[in-house]
C-alpha positions in Angstrom: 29.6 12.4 -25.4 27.3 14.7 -27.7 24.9 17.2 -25.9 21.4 16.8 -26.0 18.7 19.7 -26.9 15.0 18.5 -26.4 12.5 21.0 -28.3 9.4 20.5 -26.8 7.0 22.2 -29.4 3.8 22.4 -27.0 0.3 21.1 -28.6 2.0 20.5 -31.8 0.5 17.4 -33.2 -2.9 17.8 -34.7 -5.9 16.0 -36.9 -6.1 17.2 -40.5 -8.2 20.4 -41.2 -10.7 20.4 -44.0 -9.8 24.4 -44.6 -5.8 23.8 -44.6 -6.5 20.7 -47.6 -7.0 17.8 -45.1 -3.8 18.5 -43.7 -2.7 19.2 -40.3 -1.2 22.9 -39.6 1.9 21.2 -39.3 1.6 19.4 -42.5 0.8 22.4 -44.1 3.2 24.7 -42.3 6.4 25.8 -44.7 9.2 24.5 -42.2 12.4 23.9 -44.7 14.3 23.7 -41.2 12.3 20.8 -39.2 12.1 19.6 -42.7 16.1 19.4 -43.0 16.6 18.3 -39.4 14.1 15.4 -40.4 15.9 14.4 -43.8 18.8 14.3 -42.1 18.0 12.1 -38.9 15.6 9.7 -37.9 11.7 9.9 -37.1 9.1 8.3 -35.4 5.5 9.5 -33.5 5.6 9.2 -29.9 2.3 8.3 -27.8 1.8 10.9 -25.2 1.3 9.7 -22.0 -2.3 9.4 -20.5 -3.7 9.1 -16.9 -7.5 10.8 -17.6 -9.3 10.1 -20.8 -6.7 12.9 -22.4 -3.1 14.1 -21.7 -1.9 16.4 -20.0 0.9 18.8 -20.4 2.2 18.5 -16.8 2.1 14.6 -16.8 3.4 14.4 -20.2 6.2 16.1 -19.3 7.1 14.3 -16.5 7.1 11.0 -18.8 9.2 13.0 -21.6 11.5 13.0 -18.8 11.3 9.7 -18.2 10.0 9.9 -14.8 6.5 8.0 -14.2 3.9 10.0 -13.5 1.6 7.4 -11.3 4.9 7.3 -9.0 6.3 11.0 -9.3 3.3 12.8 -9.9 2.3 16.1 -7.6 -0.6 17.7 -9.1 -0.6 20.9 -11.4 -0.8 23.4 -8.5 2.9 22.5 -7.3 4.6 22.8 -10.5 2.9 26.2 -11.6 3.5 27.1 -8.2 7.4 26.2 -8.7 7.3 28.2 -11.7 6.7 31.5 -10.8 8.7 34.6 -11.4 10.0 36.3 -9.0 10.5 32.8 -7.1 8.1 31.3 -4.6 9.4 29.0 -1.6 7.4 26.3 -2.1 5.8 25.1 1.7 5.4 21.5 2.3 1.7 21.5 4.3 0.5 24.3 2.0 -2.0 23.0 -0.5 -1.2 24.8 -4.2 -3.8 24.7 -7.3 -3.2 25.9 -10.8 -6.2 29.2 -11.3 -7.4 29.9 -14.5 -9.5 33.7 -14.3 -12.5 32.6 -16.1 -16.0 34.3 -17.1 -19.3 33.3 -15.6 -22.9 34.2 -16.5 -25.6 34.7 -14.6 -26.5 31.3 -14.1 -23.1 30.1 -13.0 -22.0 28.8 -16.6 -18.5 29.7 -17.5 -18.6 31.5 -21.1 -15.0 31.2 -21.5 -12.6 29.4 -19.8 -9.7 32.3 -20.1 -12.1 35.4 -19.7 -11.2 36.4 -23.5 -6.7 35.5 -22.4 -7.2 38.5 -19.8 -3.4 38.7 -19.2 -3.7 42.2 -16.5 -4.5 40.3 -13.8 -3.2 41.8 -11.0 -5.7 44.7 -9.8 -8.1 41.8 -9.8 -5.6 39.5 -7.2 -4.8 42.7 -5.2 -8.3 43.0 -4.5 -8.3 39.2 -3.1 -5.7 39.2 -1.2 -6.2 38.6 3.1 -8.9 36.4 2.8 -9.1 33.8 5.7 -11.6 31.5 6.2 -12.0 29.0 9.2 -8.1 29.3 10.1 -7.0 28.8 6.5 -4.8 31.9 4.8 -5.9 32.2 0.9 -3.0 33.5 -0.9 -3.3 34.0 -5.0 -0.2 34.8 -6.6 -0.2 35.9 -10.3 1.4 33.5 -13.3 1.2 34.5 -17.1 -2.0 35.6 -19.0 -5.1 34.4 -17.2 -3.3 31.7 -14.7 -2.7 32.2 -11.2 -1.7 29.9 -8.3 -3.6 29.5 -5.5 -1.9 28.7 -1.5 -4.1 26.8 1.1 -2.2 27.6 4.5 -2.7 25.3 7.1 -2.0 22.0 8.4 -5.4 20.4 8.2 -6.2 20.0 4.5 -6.4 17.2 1.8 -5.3 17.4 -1.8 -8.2 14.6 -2.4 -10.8 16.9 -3.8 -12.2 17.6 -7.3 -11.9 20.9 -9.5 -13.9 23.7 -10.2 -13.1 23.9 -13.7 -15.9 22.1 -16.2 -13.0 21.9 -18.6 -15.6 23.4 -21.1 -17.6 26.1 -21.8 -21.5 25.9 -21.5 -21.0 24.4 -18.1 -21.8 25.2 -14.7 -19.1 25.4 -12.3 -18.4 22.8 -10.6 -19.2 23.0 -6.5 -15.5 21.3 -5.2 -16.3 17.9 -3.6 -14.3 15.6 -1.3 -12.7 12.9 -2.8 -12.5 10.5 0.2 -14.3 10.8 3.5 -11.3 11.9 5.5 -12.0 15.2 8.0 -9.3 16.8 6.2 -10.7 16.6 2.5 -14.6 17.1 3.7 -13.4 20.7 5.3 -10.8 21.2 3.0 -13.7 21.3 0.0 -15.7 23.1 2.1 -13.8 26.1 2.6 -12.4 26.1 -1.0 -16.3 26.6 -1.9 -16.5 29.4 0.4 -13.5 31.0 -0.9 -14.2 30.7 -4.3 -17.8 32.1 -3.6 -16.3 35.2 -2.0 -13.8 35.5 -5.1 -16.8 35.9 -7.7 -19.1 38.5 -5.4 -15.5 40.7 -5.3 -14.7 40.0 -9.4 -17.9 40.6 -10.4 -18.1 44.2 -8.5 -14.3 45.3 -9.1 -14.4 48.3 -11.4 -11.4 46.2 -13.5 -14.0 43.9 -14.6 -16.8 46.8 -15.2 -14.6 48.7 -17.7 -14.4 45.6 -19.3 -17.8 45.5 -19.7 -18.1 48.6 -21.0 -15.8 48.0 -23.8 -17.5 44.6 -24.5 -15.3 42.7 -22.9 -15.2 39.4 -20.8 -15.1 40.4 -16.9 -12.7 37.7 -15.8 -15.3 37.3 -12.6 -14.6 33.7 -11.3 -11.8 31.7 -10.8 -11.7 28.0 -11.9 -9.3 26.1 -9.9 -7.4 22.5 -10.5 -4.7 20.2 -9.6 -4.8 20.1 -5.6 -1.2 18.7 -4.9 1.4 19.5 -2.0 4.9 19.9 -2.8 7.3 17.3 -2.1 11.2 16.5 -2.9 11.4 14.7 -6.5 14.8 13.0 -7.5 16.6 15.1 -9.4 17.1 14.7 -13.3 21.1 15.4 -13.0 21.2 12.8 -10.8 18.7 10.5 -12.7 21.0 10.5 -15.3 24.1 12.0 -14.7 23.4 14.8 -16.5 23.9 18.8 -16.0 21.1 20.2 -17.4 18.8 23.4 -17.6 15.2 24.8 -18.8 14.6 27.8 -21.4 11.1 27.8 -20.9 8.1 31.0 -20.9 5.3 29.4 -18.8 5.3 28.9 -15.3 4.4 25.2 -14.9 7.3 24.0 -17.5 9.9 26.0 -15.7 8.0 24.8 -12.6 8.1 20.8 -13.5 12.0 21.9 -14.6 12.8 23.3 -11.2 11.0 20.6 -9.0 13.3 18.3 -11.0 16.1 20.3 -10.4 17.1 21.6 -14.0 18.7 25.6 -13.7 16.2 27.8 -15.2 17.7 30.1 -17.7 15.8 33.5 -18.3 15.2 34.9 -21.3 14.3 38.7 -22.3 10.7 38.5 -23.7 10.5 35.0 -23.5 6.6 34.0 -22.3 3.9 31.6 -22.9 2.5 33.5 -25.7 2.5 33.8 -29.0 4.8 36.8 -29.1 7.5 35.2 -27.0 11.0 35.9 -28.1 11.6 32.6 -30.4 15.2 34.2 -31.5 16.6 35.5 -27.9 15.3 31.7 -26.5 17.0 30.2 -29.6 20.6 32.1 -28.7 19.8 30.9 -25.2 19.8 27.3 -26.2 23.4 27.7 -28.2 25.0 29.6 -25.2 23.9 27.0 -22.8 25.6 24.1 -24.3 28.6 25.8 -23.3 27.9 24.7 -19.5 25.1 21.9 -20.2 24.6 19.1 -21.5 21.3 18.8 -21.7 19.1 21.8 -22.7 15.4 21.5 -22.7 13.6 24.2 -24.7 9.6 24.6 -24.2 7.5 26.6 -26.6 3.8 27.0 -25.8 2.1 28.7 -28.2 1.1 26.0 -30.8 -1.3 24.7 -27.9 -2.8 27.9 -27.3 -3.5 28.6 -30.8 -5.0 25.0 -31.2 -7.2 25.6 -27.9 -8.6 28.9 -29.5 -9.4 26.7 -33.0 -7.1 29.0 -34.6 -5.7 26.1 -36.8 -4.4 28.9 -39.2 -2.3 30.9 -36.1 -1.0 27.3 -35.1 0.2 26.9 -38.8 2.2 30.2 -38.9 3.7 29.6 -35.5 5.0 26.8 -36.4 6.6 28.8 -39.4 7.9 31.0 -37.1 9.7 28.6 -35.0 10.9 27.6 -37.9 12.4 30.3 -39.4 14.1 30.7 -35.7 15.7 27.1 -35.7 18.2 28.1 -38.6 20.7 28.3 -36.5 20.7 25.4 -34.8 21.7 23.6 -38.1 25.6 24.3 -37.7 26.4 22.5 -34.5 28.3 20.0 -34.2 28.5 16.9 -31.7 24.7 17.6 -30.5 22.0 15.4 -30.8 18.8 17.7 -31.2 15.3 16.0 -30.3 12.2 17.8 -31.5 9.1 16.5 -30.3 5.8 17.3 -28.4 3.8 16.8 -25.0 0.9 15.9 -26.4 -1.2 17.0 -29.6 -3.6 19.5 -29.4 -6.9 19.5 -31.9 -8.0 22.7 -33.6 -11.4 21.4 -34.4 -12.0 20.0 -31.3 -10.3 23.0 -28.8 -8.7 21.0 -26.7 -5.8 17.9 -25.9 -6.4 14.7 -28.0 -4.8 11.9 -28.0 -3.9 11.4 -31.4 0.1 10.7 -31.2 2.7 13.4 -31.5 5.9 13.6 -34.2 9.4 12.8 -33.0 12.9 13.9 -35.1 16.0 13.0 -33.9 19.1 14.6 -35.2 22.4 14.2 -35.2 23.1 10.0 -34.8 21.8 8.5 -37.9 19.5 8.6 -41.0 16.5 7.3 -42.5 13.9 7.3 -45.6 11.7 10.9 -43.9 12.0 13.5 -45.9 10.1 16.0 -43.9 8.8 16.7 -40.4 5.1 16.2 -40.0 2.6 13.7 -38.6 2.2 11.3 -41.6 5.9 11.7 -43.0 6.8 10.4 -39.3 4.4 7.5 -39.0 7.2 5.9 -41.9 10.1 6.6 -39.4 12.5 4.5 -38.2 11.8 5.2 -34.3 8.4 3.3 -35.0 6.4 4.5 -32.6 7.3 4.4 -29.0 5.9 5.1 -25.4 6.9 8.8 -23.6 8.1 7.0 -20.7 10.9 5.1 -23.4 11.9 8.2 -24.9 14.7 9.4 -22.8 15.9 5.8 -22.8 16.2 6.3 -26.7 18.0 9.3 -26.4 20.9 8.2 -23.9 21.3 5.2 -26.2 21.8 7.6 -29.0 24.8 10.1 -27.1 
């Protein structure tokens, strides 16, 4: 039986930019080695999954994985929460959302989502730390970059409330609201509000965010919250599908989704989120795993970032970068190698769209693609196919 590696390239898929020639960043990225990989296997584009009016990276994940989303679904908090380093014990009865540390004007509209990608956050979360309000503990613990996780403890509260986050800048935020009419969601929004009140008056005041201002800065003085879920047991992806398999990931929901399913997280020195993550040490990670798994899934973020910041000409030579770094993935033998995306991310538009992502599969097979990019994989043999089918396609491939 071959061993599978699934390279999710995060935010990879894009529409064409009139700056790069009408071409996407990937289409106009120098990548000799997707390029091989592609000329040598078979192609198609995959449509990301949706639930909301765009995809997400934790749901698309879940249905890259073959598991459906509208059954297995938790909400972002649990999986960020899951993903954290050093480990958190996740709490069934504690309510976690995913954080972003965001920048507000004076009029309560957020100016930037990511308060300029702060990434020292943790003076700012030291100085919110004991808060309790009406019985409920607030705990915030501190992921990568501007992202945090925030804990609800108690027993009476509801994951059936809205977010703060606008999902846009220009916008007020958003007062939390219930989502049914239960006691539990009308006082769990309530508090939330009050909390998140609190945060602001103590981020706005803490001399972190002051020296920022000095040095023209963004004060990361709110926090925009999302993805109310509780943690709950998921069936595991080994014994899905009978598979031993593991996660080489930098961001905390990806390793988070991969724990919650079970996968062993491998760690890599250097290897985050961010565009300076260590491509080559996650790379030599993927080869040494296979001598132990047979299913590696490697995650690399930064694409989306780049694409979220409209820096359609970082995205381009990130994807060079990765790259450069597959070379030596092109030796092994009796592997199957899958190199796809969650979802595509838009450089003009800064955010998710759902235009659909590139698939190469390598290692079983052949057809007329030459190269790896949007258009060259719209020709492919794969067609294109639903997220949820893809792991189907794989195993029939092994």
């Amino acid at each position: 039986m071959k061993k599978i590696i699934l390279i999710v390239i995060d935010g990879l898929g894009d529409k064409p930019i009139p700056q790069l020639k009408n071409r996407t960043p990937l289409e106009a990225a120098n990548t000799p080695n997707l390029d091989w990989l592609a000329n040598k296997g078979i192609c198609g584009l995959v449509e990301p999954y949706l639930m909301n009016e765009k995809p997400e990276s934790d749901t698309c994940h879940l249905a890259l994985f073959g598991y459906d989303p509208k059954i297995y679904y938790l909400g972002r908090g649990p999986y960020e929460a899951a993903g954290l380093q050093p480990a958190l014990k996740l709490e069934e009865g504690d309510l976690y959302l995913r954080v972003n540390f965001a920048t507000l004007d004076k009029n309560l509209k957020v100016i930037d989502r990511r308060a300029g990608r702060i990434e020292k956050t943790q003076p700012l979360i030291n100085a919110l730390k004991g808060i309790e309000i009406r019985g409920v503990k607030f705990l915030i613990k501190k992921s990568y970059g501007h992202r945090a996780v925030l804990i609800l403890r108690n027993r009476n509260l509801s994951a059936k409330i809205s977010d703060s986050d606008p999902k846009k800048e220009g916008l007020k935020i958003k007062n939390i609201l219930p989502l049914d009419k239960s006691p539990e969601a009308i006082f769990t929004a309530d508090i939330l509000n009050k909390f998140l009140f609190q945060a602001h008056q103590i981020l706005q005041n803490h001399p972190l965010n002051k020296n920022r201002e000095k040095k023209e800065l963004l004060p990361a003085n709110c926090l925009l919250t999302r993805g109310a879920g509780f943690f709950k047991e998921t069936p595991s992806f080994e014994k899905k599908y009978g598979l031993k398999t593991c996660c080489i990931a930098g961001g905390a929901l990806y390793k988070g989704i991969a724990k919650i399913l079970g996968m062993d997280l491998i760690k890599v020195e250097g290897a985050t989120g961010l565009a300076n993550t260590n491509l080559k040490g996650k790379i030599e990670a993927v080869k040494n795993a296979l001598k132990k798994y047979n299913f590696v899934f490697l995650h690399i973020k930064a694409a989306d970032s780049l694409a979220e910041d409209g820096n359609f000409q970082g995205k381009k030579e990130f994807i060079e970068k990765i790259d450069k770094n597959l070379k030596p993935m092109l030796n092994l033998k009796n592997t199957l190698i899958v190199v796809t995306a969650d979802h595509s991310t838009c450089s003009d538009l800064k955010r998710h769209c759902q235009e659909p992502v590139p698939l190469l599969i390598w290692g079983d097979g052949q057809d007329s693609v030459k190269e790896f990019s949007e258009k060259a994989c719209k020709k492919g043999k794969l067609g294109k196919i639903k997220q949820l089918n893809l792991m189907a396609i794989i195993l029939s491939l092994v």
